[in-house]
C-alpha positions as CSV (number, residue, x, y, z in Angstrom):
1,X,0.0,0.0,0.0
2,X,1.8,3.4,-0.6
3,X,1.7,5.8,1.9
4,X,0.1,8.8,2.1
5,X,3.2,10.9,2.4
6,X,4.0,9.3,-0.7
7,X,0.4,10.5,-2.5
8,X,0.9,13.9,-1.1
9,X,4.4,14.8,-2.7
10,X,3.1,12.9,-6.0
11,X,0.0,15.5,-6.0
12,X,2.3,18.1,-5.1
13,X,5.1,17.5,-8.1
14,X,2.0,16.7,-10.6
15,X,0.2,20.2,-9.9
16,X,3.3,21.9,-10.3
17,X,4.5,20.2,-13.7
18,X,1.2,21.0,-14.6
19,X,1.4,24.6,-14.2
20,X,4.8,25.1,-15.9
21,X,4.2,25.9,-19.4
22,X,5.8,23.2,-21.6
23,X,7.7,24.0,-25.2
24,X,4.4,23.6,-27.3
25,X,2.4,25.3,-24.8
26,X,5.7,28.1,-25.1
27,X,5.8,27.9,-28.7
28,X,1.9,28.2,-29.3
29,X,2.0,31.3,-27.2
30,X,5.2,33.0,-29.7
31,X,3.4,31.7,-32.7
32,X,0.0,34.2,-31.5
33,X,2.1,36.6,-29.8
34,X,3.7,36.9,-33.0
35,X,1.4,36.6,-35.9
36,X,-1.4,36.8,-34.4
37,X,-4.6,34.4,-33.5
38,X,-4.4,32.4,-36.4
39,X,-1.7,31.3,-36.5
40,X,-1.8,30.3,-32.6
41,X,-4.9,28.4,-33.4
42,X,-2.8,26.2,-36.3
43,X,0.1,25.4,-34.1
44,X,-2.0,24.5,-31.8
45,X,-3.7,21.9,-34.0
46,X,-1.0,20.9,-35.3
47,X,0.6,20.1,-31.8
48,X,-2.9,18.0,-31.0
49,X,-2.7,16.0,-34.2
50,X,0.6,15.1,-33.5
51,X,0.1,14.1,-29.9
52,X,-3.3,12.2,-31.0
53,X,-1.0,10.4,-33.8
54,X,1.8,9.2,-31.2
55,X,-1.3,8.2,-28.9
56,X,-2.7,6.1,-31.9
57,X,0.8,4.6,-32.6
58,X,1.6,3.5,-29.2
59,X,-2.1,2.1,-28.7
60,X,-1.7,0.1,-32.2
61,X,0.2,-2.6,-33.6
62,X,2.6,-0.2,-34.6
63,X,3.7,0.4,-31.1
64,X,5.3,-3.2,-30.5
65,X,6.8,-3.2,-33.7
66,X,8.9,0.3,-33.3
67,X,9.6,-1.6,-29.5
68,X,11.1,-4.2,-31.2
69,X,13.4,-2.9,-34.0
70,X,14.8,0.5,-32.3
71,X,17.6,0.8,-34.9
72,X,14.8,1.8,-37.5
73,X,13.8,4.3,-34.9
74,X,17.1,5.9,-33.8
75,X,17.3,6.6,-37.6
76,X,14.1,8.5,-37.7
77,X,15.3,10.2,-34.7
78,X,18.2,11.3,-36.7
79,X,16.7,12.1,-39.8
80,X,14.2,14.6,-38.1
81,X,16.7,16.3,-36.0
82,X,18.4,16.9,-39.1
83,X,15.8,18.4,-41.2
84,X,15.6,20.2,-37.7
85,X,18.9,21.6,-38.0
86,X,18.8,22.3,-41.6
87,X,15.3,24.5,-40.9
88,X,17.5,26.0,-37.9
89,X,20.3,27.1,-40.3
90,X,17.9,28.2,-42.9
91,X,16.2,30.8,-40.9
92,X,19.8,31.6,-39.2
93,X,20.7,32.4,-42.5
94,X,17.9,34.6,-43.8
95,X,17.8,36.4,-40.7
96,X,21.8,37.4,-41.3
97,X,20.8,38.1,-44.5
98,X,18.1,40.7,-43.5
99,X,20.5,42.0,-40.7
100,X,23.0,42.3,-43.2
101,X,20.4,44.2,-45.9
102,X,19.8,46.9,-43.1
């Protein structure tokens, strides 16, 4: 039976993760602060249809199979982070660009 010391720091640590603002929560608030409400409202859909996609992965058949052959998914891993970078460096480089125009 776990203790109710135990419960009370669990529900203490779970309200405050919950009130930190995560990097989607973060980056849906740049995108409105930004360019307005639109915008906001499409990363923010975007950010559910990817979370309701991983939920339907790990839920599936799909799920046990990534668990079983991680070298296929350590090479997605790799392959996003570097269309990551390269859409990093890109908008490094226009924004020198523009700097550079002024």
């Amino acid at each position: 039976m776990i203790g109710m010391d135990v419960l009370i720091a669990f529900a203490v640590a779970a309200l405050i993760l919950s009130l930190s603002p995560g990097p989607s929560n973060l980056y849906i608030m740049a995108c409105t602060m930004g360019n307005g409400a639109r915008a906001g409202v499409a990363a923010a859909a975007v950010i559910a249809l990817a979370s309701d996609l991983f939920v339907v992965t790990l839920s599936s058949q799909l799920g046990r199979w990534l668990a079983k052959s991680p070298g296929w998914a350590v090479r997605q891993e790799q392959l996003a982070g570097g269309i990551l970078f390269a859409l990093g460096a890109f908008i490094l480089l226009e924004e020198v660009t523009i700097l550079m125009q002024v």
